[in-house]
Biopython code that builds the backbone (N, CA, C, O; Angstrom):
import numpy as np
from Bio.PDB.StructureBuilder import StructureBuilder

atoms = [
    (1, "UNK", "N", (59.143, 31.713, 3.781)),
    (1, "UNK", "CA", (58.588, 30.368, 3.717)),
    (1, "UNK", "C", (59.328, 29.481, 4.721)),
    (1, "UNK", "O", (60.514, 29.186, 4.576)),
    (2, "UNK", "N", (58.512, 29.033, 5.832)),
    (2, "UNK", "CA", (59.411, 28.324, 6.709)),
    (2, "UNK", "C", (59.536, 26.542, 6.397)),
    (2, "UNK", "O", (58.806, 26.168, 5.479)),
    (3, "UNK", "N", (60.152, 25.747, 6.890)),
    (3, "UNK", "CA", (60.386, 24.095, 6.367)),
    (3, "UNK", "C", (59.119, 23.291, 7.184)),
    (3, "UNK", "O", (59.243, 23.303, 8.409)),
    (4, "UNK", "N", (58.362, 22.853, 6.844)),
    (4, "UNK", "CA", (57.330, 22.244, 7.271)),
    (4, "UNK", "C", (57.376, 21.342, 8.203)),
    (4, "UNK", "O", (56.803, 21.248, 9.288)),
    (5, "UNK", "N", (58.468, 20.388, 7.401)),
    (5, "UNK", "CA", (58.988, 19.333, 8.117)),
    (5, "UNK", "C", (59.662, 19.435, 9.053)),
    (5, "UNK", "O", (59.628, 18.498, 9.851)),
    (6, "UNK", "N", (60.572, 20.637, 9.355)),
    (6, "UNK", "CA", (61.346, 20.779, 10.747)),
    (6, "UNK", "C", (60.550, 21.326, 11.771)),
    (6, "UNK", "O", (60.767, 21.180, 12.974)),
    (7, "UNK", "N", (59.422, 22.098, 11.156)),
    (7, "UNK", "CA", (58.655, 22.934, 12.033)),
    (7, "UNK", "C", (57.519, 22.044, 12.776)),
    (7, "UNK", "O", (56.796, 22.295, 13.740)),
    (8, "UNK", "N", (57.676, 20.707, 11.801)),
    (8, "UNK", "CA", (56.302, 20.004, 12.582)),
    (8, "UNK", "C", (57.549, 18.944, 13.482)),
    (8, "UNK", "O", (56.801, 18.531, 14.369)),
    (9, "UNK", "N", (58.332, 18.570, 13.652)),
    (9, "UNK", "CA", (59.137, 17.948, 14.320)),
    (9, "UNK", "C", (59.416, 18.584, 15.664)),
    (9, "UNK", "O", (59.456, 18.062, 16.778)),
    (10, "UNK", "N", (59.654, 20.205, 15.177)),
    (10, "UNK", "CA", (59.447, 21.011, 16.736)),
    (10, "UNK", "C", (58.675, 21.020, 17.705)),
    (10, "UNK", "O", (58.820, 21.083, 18.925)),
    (11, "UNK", "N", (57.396, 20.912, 16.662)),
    (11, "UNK", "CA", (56.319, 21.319, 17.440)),
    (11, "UNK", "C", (55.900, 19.600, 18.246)),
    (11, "UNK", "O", (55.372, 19.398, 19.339)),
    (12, "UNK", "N", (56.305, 18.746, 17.369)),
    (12, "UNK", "CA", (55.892, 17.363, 18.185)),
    (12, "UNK", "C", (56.806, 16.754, 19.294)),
    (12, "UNK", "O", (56.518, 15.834, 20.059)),
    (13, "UNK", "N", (58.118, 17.551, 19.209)),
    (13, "UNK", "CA", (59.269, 17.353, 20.670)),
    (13, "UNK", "C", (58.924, 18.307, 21.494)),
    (13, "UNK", "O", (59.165, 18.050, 22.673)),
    (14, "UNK", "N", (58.226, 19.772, 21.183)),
    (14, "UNK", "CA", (58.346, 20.813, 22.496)),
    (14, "UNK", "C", (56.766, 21.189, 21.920)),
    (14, "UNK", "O", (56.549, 22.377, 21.683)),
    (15, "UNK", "N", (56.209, 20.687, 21.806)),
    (15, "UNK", "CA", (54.286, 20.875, 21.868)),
    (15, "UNK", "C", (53.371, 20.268, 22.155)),
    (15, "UNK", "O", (53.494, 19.542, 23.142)),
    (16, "UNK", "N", (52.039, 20.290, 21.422)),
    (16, "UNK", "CA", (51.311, 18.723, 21.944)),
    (16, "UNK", "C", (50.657, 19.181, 20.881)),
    (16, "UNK", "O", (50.154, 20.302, 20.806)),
    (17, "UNK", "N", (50.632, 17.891, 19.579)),
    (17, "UNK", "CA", (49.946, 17.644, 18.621)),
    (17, "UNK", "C", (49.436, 15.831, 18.552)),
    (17, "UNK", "O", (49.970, 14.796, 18.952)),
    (18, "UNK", "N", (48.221, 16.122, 17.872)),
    (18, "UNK", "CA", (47.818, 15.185, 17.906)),
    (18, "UNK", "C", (47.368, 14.541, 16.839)),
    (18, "UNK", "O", (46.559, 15.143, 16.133)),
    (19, "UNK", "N", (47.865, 12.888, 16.385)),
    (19, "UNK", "CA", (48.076, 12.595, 15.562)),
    (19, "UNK", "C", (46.726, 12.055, 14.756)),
    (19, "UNK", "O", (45.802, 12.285, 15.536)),
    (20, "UNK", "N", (46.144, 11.395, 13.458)),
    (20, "UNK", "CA", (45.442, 10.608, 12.817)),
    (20, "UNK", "C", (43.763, 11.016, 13.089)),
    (20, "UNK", "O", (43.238, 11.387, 14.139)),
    (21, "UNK", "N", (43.285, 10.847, 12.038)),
    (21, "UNK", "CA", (41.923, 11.349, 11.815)),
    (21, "UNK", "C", (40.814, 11.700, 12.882)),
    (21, "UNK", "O", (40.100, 12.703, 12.909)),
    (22, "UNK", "N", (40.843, 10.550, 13.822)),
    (22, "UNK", "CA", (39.500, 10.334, 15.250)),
    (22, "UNK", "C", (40.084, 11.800, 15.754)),
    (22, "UNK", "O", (39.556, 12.901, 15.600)),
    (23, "UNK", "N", (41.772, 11.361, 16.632)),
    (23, "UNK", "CA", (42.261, 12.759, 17.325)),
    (23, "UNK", "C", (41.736, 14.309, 16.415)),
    (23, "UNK", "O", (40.766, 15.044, 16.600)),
    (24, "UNK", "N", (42.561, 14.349, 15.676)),
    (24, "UNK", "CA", (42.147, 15.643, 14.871)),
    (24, "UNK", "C", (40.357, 15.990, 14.941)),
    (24, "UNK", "O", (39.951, 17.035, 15.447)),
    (25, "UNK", "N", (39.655, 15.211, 14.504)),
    (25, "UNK", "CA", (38.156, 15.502, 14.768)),
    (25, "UNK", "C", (37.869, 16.378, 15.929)),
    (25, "UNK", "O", (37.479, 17.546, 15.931)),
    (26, "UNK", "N", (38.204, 15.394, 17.153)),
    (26, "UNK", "CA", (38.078, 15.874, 18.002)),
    (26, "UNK", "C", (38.442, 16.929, 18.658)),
    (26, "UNK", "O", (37.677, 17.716, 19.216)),
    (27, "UNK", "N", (39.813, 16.996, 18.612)),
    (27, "UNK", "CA", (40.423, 18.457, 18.617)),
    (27, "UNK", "C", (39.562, 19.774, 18.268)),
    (27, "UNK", "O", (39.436, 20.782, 18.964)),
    (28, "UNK", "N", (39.071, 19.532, 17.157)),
    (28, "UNK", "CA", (38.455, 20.907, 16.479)),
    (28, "UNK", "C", (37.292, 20.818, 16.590)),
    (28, "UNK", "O", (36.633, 21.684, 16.015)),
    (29, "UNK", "N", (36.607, 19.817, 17.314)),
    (29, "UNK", "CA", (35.117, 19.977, 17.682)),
    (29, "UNK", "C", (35.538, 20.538, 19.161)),
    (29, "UNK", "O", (34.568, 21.012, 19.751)),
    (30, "UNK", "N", (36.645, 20.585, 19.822)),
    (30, "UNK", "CA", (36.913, 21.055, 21.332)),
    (30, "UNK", "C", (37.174, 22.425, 21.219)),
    (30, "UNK", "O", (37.354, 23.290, 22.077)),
    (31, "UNK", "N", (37.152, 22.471, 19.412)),
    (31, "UNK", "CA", (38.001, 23.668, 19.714)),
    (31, "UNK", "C", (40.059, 24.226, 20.055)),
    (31, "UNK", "O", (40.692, 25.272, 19.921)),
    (32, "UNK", "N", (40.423, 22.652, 20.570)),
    (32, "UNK", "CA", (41.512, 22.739, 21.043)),
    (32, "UNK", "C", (42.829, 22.956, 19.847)),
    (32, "UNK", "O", (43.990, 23.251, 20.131)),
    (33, "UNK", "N", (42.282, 22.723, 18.490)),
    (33, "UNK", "CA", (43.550, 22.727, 17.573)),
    (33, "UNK", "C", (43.423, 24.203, 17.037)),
    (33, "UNK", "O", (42.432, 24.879, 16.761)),
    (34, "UNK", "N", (44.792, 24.468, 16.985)),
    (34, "UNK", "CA", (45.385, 25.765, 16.720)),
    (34, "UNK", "C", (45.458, 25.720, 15.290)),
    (34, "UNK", "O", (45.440, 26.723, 14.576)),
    (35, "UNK", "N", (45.557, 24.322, 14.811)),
    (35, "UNK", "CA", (46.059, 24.254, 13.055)),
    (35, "UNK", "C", (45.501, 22.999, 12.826)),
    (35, "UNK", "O", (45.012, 22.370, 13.765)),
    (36, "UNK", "N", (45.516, 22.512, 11.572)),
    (36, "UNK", "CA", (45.395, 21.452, 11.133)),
    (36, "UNK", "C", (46.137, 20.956, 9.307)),
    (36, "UNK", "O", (45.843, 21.364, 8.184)),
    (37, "UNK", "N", (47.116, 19.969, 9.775)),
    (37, "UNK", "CA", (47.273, 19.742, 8.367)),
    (37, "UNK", "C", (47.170, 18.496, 8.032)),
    (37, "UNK", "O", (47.400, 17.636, 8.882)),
    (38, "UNK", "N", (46.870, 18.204, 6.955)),
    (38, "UNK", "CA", (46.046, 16.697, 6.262)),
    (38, "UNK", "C", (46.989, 16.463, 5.114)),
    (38, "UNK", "O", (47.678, 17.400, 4.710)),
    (39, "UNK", "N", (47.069, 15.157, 4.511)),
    (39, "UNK", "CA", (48.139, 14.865, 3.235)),
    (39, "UNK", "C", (46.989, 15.687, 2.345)),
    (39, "UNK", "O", (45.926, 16.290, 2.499)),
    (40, "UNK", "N", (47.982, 15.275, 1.260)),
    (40, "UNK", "CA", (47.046, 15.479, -0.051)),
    (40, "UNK", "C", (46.093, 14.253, -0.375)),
    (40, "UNK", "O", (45.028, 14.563, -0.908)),
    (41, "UNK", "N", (46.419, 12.305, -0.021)),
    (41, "UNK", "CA", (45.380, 12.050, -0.025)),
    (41, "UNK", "C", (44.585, 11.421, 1.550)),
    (41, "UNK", "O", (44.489, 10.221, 1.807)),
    (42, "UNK", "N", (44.160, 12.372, 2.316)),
    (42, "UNK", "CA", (43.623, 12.366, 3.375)),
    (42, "UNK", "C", (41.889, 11.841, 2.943)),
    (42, "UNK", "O", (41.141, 12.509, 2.230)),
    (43, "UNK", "N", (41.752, 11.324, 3.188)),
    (43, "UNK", "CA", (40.199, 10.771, 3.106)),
    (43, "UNK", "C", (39.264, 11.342, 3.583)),
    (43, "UNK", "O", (38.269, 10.686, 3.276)),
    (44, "UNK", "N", (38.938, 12.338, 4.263)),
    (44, "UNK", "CA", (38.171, 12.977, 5.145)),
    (44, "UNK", "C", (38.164, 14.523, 4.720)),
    (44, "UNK", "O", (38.679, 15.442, 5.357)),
    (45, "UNK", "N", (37.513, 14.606, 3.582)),
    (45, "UNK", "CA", (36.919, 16.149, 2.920)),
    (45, "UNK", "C", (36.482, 16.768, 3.574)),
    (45, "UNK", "O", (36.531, 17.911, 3.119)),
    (46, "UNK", "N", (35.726, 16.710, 5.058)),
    (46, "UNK", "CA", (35.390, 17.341, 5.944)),
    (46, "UNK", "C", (36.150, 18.056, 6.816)),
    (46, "UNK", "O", (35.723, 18.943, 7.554)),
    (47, "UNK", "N", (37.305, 17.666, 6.735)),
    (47, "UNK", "CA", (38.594, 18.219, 7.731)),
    (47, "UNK", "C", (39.099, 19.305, 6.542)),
    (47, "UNK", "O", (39.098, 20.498, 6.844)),
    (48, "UNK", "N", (39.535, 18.894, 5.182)),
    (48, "UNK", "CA", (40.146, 20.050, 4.694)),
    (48, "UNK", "C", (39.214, 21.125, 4.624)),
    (48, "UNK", "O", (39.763, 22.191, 4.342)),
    (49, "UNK", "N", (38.063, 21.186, 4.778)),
    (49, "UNK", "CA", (36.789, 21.772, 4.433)),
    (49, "UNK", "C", (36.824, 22.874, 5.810)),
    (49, "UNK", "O", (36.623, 24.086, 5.732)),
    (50, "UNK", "N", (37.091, 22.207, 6.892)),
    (50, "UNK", "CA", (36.596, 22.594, 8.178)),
    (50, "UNK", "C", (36.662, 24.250, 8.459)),
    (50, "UNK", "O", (37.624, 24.833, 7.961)),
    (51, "UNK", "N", (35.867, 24.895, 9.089)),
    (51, "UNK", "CA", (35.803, 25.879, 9.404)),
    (51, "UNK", "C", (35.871, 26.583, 10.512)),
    (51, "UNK", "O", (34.963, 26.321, 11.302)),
    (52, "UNK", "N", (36.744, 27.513, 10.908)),
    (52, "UNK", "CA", (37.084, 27.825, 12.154)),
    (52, "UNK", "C", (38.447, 27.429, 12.956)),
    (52, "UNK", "O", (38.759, 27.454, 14.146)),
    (53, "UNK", "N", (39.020, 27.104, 11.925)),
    (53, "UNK", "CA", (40.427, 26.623, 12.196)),
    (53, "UNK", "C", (41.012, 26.401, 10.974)),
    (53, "UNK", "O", (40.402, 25.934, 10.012)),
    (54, "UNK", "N", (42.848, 26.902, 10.968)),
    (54, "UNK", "CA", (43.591, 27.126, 10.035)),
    (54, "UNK", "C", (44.042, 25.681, 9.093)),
    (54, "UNK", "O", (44.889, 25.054, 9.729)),
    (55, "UNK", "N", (43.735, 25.075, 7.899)),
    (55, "UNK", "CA", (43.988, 23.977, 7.413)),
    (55, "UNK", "C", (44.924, 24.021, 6.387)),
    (55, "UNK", "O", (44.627, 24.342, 5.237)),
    (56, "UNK", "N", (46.480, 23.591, 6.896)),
    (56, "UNK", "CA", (47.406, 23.176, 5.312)),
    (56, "UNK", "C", (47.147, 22.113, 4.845)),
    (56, "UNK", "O", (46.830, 21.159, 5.554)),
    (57, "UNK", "N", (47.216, 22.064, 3.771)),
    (57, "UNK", "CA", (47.407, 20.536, 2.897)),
    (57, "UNK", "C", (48.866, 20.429, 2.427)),
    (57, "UNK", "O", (49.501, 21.190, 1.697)),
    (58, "UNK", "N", (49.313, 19.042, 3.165)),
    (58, "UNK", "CA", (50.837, 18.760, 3.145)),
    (58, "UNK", "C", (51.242, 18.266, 1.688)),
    (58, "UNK", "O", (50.849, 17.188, 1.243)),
    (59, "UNK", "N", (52.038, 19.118, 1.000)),
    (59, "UNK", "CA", (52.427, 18.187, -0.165)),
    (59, "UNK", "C", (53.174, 17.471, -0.228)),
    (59, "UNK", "O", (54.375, 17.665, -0.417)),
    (60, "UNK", "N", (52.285, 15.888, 0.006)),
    (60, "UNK", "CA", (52.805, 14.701, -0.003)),
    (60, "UNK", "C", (51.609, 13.961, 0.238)),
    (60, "UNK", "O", (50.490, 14.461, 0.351)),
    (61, "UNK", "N", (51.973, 12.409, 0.334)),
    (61, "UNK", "CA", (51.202, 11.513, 0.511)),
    (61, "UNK", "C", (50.770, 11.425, 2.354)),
    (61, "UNK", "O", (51.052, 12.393, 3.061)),
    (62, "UNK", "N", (50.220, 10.424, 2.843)),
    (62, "UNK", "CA", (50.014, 9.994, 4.326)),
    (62, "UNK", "C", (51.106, 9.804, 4.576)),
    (62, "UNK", "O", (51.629, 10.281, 5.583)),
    (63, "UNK", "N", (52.001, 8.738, 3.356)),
    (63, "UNK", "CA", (53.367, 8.320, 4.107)),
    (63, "UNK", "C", (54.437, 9.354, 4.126)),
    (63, "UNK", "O", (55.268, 9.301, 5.033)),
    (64, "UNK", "N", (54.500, 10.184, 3.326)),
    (64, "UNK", "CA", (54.903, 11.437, 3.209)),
    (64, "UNK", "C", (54.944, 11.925, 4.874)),
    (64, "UNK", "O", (55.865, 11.846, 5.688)),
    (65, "UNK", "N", (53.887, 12.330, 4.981)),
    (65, "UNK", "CA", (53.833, 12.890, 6.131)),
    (65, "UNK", "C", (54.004, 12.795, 7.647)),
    (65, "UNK", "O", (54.186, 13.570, 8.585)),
    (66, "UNK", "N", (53.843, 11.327, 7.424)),
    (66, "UNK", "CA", (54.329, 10.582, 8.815)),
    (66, "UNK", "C", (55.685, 10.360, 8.750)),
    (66, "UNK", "O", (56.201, 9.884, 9.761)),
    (67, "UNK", "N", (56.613, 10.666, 7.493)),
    (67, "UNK", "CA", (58.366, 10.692, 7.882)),
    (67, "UNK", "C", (58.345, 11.824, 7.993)),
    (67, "UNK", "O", (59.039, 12.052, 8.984)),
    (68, "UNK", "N", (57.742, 13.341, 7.343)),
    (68, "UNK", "CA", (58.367, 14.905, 7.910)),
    (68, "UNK", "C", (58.230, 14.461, 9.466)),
    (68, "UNK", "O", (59.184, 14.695, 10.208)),
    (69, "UNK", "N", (56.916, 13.742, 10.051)),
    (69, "UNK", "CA", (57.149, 14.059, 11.677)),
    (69, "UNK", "C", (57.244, 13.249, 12.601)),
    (69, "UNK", "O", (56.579, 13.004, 13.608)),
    (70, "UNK", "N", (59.008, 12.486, 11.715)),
    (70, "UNK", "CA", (59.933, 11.362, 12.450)),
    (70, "UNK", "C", (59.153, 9.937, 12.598)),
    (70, "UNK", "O", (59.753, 9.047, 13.201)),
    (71, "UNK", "N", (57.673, 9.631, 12.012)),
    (71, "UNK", "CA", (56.906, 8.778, 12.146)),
    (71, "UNK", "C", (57.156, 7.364, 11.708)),
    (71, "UNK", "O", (57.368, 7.372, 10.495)),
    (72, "UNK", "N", (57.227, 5.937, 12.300)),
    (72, "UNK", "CA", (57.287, 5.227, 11.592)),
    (72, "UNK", "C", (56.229, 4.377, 10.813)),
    (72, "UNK", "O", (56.284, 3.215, 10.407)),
    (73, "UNK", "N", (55.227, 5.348, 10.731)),
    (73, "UNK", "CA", (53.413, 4.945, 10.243)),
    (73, "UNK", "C", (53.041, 6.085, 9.246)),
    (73, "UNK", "O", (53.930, 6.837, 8.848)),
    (74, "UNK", "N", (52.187, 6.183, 8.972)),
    (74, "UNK", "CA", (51.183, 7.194, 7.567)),
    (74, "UNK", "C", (50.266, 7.770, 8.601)),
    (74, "UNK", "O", (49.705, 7.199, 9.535)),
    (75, "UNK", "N", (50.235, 8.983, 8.245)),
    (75, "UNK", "CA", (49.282, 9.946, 8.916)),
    (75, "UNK", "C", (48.719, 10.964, 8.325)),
    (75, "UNK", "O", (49.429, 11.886, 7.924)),
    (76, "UNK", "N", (47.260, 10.990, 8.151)),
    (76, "UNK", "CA", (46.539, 11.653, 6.959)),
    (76, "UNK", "C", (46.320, 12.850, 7.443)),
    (76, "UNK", "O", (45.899, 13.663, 6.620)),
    (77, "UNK", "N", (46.557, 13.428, 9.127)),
    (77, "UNK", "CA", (45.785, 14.448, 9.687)),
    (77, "UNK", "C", (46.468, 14.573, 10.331)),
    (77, "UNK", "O", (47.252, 13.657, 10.579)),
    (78, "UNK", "N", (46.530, 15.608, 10.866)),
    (78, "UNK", "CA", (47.009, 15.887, 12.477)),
    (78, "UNK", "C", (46.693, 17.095, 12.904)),
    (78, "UNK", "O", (46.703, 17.954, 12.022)),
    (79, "UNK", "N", (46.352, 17.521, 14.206)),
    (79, "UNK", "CA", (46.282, 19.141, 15.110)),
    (79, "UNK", "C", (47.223, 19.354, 15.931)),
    (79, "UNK", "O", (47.670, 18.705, 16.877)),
    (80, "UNK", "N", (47.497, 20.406, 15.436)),
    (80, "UNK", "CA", (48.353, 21.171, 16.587)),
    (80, "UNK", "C", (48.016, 22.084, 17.657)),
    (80, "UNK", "O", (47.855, 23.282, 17.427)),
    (81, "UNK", "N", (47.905, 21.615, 18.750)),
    (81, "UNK", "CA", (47.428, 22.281, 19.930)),
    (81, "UNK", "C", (48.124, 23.483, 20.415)),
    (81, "UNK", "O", (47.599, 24.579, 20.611)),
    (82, "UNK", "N", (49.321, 23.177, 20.583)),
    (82, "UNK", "CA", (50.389, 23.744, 21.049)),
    (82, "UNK", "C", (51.943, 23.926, 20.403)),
    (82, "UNK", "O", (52.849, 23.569, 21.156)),
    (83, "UNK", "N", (52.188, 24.256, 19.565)),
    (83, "UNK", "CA", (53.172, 24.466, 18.760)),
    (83, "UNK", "C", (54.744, 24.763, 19.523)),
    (83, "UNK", "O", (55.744, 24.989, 18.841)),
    (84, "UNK", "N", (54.767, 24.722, 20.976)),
    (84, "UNK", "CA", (56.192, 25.066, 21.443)),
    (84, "UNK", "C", (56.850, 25.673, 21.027)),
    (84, "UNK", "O", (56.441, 26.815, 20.813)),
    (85, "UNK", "N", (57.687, 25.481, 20.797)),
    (85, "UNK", "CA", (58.975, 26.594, 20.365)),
    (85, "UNK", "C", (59.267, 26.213, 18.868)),
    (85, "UNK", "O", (60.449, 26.197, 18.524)),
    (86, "UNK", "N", (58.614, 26.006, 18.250)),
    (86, "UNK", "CA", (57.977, 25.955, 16.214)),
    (86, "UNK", "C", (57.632, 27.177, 15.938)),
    (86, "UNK", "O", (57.594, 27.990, 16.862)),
    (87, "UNK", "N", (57.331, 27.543, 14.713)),
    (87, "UNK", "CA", (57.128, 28.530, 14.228)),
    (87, "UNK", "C", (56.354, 27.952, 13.209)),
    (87, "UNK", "O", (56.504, 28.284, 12.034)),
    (88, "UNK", "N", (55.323, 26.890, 13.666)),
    (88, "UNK", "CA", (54.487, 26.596, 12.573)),
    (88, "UNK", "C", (53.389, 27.328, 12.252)),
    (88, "UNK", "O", (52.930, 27.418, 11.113)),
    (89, "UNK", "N", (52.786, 28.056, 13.598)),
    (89, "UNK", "CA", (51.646, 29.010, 12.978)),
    (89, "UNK", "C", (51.649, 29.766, 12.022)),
    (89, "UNK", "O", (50.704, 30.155, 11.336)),
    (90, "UNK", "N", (53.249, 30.099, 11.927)),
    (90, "UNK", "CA", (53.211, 31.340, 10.586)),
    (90, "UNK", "C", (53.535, 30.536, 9.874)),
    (90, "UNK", "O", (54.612, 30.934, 9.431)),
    (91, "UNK", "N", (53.137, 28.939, 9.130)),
    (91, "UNK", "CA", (52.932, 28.717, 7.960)),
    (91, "UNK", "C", (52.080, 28.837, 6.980)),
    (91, "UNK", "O", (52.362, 28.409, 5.861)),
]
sb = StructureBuilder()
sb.init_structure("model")
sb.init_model(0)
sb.init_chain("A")
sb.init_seg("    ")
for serial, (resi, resn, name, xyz) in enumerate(atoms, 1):
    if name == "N":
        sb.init_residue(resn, " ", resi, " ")
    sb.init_atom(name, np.array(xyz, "f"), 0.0, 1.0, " ", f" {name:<3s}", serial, name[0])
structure = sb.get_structure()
């Protein structure tokens, strides 16, 4: 079981993820997200739903989730494009 929170911190200093609901959409209508993880209360049932791409649900809130990844805002969504030197895919 790897730490979520360090692994998404990696991936947002040595990757390219992209943050909050519009980005994420888009991402996975491009095709471009490798992952996707959403809080637990993320507003957008369509994203945890989504198909064709890997979806965690972070246990925590928005605000939760925007401090695992050093954030000083709430973030219900995010894609990871590029994971760098993380080891988040194998979460």
């Amino acid at each position: 079981m790897i730490d979520i929170g360090r692994a998404l911190r990696t991936a947002i200093t040595t990757g390219n993820v992209r943050f909050g609901l519009e980005q994420t959409k888009k991402a996975m209508e491009t095709g471009e997200a490798r992952l996707v993880i959403v809080s637990e209360n993320c507003p957008e049932e369509s994203i945890k739903r989504a198909e064709g791409v890997r979806v965690i649900e972070f246990s925590g809130n928005n605000m939760e989730l925007g401090a695992a990844c050093g954030k000083p805002f709430s973030i219900s969504a995010l894609a990871v494009l590029d994971p760098g030197e993380s080891n988040i895919l194998s979460a």
